[in-house]
C-alpha positions as CSV (number, residue, x, y, z in Angstrom):
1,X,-10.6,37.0,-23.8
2,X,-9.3,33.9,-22.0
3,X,-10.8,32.6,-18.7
4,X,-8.4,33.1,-16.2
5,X,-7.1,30.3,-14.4
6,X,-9.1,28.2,-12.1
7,X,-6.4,26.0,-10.3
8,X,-2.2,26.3,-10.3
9,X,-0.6,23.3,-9.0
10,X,2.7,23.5,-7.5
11,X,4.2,20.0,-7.7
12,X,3.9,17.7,-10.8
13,X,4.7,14.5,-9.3
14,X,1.7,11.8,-9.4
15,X,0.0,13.6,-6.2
16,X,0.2,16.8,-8.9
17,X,-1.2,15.1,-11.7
18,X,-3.8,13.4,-10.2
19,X,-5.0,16.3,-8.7
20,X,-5.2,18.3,-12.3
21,X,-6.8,15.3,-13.5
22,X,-9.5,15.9,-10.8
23,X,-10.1,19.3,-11.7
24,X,-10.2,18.8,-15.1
25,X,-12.6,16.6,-14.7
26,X,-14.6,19.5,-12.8
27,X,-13.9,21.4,-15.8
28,X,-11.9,23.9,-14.3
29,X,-9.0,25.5,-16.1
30,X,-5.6,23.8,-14.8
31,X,-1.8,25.0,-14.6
32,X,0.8,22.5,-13.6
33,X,3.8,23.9,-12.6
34,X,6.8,21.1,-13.1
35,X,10.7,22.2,-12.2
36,X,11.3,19.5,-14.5
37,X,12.0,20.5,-18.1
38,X,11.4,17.0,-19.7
39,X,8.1,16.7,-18.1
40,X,5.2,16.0,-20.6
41,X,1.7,16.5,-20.1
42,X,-0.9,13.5,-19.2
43,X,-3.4,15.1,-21.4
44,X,-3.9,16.9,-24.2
45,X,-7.0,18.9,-22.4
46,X,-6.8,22.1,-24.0
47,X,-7.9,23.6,-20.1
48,X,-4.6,21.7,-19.1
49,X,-1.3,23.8,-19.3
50,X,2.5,23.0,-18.1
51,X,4.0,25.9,-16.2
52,X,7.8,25.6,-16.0
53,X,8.5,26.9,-13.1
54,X,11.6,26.1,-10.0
55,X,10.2,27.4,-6.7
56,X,13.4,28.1,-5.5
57,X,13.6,30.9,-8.2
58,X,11.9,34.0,-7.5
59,X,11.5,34.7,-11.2
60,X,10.0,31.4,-11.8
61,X,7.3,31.8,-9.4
62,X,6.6,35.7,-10.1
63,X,5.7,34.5,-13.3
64,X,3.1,32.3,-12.5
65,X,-0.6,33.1,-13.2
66,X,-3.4,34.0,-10.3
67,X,-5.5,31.3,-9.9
68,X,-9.1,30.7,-7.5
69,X,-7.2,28.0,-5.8
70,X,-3.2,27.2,-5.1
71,X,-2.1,23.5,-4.4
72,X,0.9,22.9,-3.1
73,X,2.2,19.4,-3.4
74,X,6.0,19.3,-3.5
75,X,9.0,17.1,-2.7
76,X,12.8,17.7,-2.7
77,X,14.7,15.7,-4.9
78,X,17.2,14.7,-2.1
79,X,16.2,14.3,1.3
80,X,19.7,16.1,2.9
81,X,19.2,19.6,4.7
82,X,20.3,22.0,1.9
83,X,17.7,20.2,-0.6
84,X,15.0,20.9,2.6
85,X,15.8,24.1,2.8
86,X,15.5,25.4,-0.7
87,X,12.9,23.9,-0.9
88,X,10.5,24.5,2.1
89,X,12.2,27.4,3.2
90,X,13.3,29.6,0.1
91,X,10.4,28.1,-2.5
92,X,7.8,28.7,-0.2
93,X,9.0,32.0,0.5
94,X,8.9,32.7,-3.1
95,X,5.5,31.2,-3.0
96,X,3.9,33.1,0.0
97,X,4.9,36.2,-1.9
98,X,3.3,35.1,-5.2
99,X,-0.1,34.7,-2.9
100,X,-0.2,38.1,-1.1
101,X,-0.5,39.4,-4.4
102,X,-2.6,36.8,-6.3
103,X,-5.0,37.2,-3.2
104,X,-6.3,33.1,-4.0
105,X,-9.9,31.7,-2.7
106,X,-7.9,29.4,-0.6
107,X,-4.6,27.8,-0.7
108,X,-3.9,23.7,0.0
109,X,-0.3,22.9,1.4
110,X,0.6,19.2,1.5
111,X,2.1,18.7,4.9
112,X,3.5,16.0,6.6
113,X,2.9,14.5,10.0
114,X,6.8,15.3,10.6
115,X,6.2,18.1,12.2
116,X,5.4,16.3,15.4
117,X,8.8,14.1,15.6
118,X,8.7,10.8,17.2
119,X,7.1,10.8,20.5
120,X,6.6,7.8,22.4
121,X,3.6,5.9,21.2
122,X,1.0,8.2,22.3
123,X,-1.8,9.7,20.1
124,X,-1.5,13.2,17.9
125,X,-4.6,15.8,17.2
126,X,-4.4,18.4,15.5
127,X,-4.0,20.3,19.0
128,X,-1.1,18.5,20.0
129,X,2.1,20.9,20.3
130,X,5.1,19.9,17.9
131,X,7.7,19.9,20.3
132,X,11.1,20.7,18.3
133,X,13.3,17.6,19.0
134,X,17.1,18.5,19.4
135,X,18.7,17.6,15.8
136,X,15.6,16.8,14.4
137,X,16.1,19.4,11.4
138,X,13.4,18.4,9.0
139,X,10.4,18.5,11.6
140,X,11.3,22.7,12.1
141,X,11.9,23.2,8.6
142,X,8.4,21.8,7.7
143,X,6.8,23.1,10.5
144,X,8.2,26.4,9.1
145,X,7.1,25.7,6.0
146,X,3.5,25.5,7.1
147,X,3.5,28.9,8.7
148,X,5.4,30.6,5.8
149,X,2.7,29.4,3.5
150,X,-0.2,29.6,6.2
151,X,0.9,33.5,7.0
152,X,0.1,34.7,3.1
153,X,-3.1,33.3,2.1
154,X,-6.2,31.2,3.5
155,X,-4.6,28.1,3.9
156,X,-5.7,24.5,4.5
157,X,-2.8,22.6,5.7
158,X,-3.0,18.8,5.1
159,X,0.2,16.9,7.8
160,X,-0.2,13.4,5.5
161,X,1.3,10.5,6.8
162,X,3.2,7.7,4.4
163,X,1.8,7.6,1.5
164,X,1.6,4.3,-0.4
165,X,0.2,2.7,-3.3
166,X,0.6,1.5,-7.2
167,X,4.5,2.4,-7.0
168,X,5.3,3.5,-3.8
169,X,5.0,0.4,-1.4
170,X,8.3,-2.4,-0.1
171,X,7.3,-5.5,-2.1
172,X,9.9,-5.7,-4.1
173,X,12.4,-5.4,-0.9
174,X,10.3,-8.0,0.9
175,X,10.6,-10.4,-2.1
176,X,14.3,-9.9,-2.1
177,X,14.7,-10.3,1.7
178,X,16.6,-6.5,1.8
179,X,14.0,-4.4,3.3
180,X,15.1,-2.9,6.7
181,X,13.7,-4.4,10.0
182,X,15.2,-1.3,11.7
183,X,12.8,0.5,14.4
184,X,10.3,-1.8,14.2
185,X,8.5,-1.0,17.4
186,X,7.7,2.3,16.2
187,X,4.2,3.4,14.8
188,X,3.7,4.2,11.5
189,X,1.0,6.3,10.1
190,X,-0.2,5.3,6.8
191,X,-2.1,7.4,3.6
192,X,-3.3,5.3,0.0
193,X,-2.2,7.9,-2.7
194,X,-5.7,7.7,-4.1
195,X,-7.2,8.7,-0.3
196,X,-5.1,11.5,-0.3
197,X,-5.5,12.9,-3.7
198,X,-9.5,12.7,-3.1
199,X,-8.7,14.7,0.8
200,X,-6.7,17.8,-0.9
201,X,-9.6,17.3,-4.0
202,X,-12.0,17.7,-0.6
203,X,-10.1,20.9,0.4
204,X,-10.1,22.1,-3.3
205,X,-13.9,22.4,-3.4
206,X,-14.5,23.9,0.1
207,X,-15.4,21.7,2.4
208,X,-12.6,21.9,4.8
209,X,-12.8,24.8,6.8
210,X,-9.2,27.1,6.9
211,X,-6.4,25.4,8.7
212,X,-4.6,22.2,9.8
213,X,-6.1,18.1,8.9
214,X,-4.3,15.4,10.2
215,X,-4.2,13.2,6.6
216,X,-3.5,9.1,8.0
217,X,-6.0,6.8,7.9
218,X,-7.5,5.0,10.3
219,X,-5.1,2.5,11.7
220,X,-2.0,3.8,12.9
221,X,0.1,-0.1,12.5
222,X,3.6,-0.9,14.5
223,X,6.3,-1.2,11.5
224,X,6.9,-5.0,12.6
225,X,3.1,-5.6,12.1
226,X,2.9,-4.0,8.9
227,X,6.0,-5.6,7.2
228,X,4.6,-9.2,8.3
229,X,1.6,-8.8,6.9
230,X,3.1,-7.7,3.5
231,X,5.6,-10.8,4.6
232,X,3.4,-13.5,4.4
233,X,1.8,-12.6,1.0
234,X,4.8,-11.8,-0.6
235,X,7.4,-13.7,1.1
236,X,6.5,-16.2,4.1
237,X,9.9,-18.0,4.2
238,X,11.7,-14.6,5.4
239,X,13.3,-14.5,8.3
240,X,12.2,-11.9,10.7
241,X,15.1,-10.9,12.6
242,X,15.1,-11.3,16.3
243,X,14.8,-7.8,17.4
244,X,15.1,-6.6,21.8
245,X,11.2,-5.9,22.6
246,X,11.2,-2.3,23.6
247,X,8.3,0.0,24.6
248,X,6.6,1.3,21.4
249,X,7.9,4.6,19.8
250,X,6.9,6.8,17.2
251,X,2.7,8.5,17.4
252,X,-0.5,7.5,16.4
253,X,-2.0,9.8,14.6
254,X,-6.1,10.6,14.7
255,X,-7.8,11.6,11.4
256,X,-11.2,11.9,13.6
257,X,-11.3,15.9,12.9
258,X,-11.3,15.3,9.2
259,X,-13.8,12.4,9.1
260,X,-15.6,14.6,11.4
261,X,-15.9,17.2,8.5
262,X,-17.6,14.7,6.4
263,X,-14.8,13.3,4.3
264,X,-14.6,9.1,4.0
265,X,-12.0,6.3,3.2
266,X,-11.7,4.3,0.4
267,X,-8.9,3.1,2.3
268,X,-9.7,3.1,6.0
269,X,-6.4,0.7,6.7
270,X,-3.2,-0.7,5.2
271,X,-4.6,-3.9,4.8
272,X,-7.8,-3.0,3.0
273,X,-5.5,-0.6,0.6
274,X,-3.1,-3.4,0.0
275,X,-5.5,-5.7,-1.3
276,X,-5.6,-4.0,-4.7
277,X,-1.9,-3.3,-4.7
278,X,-1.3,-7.2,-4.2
279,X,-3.5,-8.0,-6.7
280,X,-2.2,-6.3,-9.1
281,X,1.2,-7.4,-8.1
282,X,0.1,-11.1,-9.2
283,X,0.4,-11.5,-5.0
């Protein structure tokens, strides 16, 4: 008889991947479960299966294996309300009733720091109340999200903040002079791909109790600091445009509850994370 399933990962973007890659690596049996029907496996690990499966149909889901351990590292394809809703609302309903009666070890939902809106510069815990902001539709719907999933199975909840790295980062925009100087008195909170794929890998192997991690990195940065340090290695003869200097906006996040558990940068800051990222830009 087949070993049953050690991990099902919910999400087969390059968070998804990475993260089977990890637990293969712990030589644990691995589902990925892709809504995409073209999508081809990174290995040929014979502990490594693709799941098709949508989240936003019941069917799909239902049909899904038990596993020791659920990840949950999605993204909707459009970033409009309806696409929100299906999926945060409607898939992880599907999913919350797929673990009430798989019964998993423990479950890891990849959050977002949305949930706490704007605010006005000042810093976040984990303690900090999300205060619903009037029209601000995607911080209920993941908040909502969390305590769909958190309500159906021991749940560690992981609010990341941007996530950059190999891919996901503005210096092609800088180099062309078209990225957005819009709001750049507001904080940002910053994650390296690679720090977040080792925090949820943290979660995976227990060592996060149950509940919600604040996943940022050490530096919260003002968005006009950040894009002029990517500026002047990639493009110093931008012009920055003159903006009115207003009081800071946005939060700073603190990720001093998950250090506290044990867990350590590779990337404490933008800058430090960047430096490879450059580099292997040519930059």
């Amino acid at each position: 008889m087949n070993r049953p399933l050690d991990v099902i990962i919910f999400g087969s973007g390059a968070i998804g991947g990475r993260i089977a890659a990890f637990a293969l690596q712990e030589g644990q049996r691995v589902a990925l479960c892709s809504r995409n029907p073209g999508f081809k496996c990174m290995s040929s690990d014979d502990n490594l299966q693709l799941i098709p499966c949508d989240i936003t149909i019941a069917s799909d889901v239902n049909a899904v294996p038990k596993a020791n351990i659920i990840v949950i590292a999605v993204a909707p394809e459009h970033r409009d309300r309806t696409s929100y809703e299906h999926l945060y609302i409607q898939g992880m309903n599907h999913i919350a009733d797929y673990l009430k009666q798989s019964v998993p070890t423990r479950c890891v939902l990849v959050s977002s720091t949305g949930v706490w809106g704007s605010c006005n510069g000042e810093w976040v815990t984990e303690d900090s109340k999300s205060c619903p902001e009037k029209g601000n539709w995607r911080q209920k719907i993941l908040l909502e999200a969390e305590n769909i999933i958190a309500g159906a199975a021991n749940t560690i909840v992981l609010r990341s903040g941007g996530i950059y790295g190999q891919g996901r980062h503005p210096l092609k925009r800088i180099k062309e002079g078209t990225v957005s100087w819009n709001d750049v008195n507001q904080y940002i909170n910053l994650i390296h791909e690679s720090d977040l794929v080792q925090c949820i890998a943290y979660a995976m192997l227990g060592k996060l109790s149950m509940g919600v991690f604040i996943a940022v990195d050490d530096e919260p940065v003002l968005r006009r600091d950040y894009l002029t340090f990517l500026r002047e290695r990639v493009n110093p003869n931008l012009k920055i445009p003159s903006t009115r200097q207003i009081s800071a906006s946005g939060k700073r996040c603190s990720n001093q509850k998950l250090k506290d558990s044990g867990f350590c940068f590779q990337y404490p800051n933008f800058r430090v994370g960047y430096a490879q990222i450059l580099k292997a830009e040519g930059l």
